[in-house]
C-alpha positions as CSV (number, residue, x, y, z in Angstrom):
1,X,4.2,-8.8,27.7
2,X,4.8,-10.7,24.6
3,X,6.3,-9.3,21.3
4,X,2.5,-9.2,19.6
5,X,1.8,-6.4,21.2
6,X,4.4,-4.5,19.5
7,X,2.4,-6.0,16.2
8,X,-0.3,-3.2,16.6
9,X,-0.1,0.1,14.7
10,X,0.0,2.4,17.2
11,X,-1.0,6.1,15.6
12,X,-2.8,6.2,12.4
13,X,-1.2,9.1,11.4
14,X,2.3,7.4,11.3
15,X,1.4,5.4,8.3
16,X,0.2,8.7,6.2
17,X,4.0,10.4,7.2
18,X,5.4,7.1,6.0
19,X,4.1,6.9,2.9
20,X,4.3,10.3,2.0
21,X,8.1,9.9,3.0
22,X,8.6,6.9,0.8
23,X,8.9,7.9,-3.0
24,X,12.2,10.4,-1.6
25,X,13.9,7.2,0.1
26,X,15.8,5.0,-2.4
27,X,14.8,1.8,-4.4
28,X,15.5,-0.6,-1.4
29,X,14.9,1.0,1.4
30,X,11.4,1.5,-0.2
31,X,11.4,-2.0,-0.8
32,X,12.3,-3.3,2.5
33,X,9.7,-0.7,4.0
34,X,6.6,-1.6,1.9
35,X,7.3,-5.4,3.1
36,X,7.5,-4.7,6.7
37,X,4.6,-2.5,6.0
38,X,2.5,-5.2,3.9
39,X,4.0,-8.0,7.0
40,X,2.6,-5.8,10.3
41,X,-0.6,-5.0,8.7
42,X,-1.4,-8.8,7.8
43,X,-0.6,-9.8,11.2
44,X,-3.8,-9.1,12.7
45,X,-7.4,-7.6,11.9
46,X,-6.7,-4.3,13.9
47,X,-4.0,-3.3,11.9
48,X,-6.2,-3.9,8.9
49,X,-8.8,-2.3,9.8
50,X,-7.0,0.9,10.7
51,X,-5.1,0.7,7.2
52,X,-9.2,0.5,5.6
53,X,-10.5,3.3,7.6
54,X,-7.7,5.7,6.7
55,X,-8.7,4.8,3.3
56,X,-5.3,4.4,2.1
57,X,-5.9,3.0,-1.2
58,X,-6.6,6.4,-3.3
59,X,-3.2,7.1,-2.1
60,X,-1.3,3.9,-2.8
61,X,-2.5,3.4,-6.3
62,X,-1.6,7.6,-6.5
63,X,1.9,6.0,-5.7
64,X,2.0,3.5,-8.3
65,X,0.9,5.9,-10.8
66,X,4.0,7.6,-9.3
67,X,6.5,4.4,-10.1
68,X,7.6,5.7,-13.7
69,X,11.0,4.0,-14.4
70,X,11.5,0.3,-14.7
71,X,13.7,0.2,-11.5
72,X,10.7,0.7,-9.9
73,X,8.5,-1.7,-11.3
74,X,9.3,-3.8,-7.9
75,X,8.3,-1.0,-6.0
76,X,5.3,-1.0,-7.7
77,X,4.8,-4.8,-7.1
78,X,5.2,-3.8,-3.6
79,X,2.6,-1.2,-3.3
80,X,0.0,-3.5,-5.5
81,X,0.8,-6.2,-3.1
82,X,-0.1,-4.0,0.3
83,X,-2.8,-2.5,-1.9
84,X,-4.4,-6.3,-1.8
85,X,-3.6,-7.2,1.4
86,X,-5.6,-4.6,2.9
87,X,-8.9,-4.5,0.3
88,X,-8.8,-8.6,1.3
89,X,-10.7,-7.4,4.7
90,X,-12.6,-4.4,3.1
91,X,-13.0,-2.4,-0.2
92,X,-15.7,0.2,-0.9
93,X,-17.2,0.6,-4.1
94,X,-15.6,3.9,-5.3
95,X,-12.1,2.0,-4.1
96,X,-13.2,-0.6,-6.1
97,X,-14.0,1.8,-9.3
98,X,-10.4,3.2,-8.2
99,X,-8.7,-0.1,-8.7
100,X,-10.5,-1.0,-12.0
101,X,-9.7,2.4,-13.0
102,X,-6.1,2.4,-12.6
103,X,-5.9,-1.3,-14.1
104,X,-7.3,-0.4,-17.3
105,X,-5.0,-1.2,-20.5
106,X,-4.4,1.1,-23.2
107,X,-3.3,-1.1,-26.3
108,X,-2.6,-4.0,-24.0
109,X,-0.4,-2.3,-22.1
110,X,-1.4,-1.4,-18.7
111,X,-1.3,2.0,-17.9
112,X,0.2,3.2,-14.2
């Protein structure tokens, strides 16, 4: 059995306790998670699928919201990159209103 079968997100539920987990852990290990995260889920159409039906992008642009101090502007980066990865194989409209939402500037400054 070849390693790509260890490429497939097993439980759904794993990725909500890992993302609640993440804004305790510290500033790399966040970073190192969210790519691995934002690596396994591009790897195939299953694991983004699963990431778009647990509707996980309320929460990761809650988490952004949630990156106050400049240290964790890469963090941030992180989360807008998964964020993108996994609306590039499906977005609903209210995720959609979400997004534009949270990416609206307030005297040309952008808003988290």
């Amino acid at each position: 059995m070849g390693s790509e079968s260890s490429d497939y997100i097993r439980d759904p539920a794993a990725i909500w306790i890992l993302l609640e987990l993440l804004p305790y852990l510290n500033h790399a290990l966040q970073m190192e998670i969210w790519q691995r995260l934002i690596s396994i889920v591009g790897r195939s159409l299953r694991n983004l699928q699963m990431c778009c039906t647990l509707a996980l992008v309320p929460h990761c642009l809650d988490l952004i919201s949630e990156c106050e101090s400049d240290n964790q502007d890469a963090v941030a980066s992180r989360i807008a990159e998964f964020v993108g990865t996994i609306t590039s194989y499906d977005l609903s409209v209210d995720e959609l209103r979400l997004l534009l939402d949270t990416l609206t500037a307030v005297d040309n400054k952008w808003i988290r």
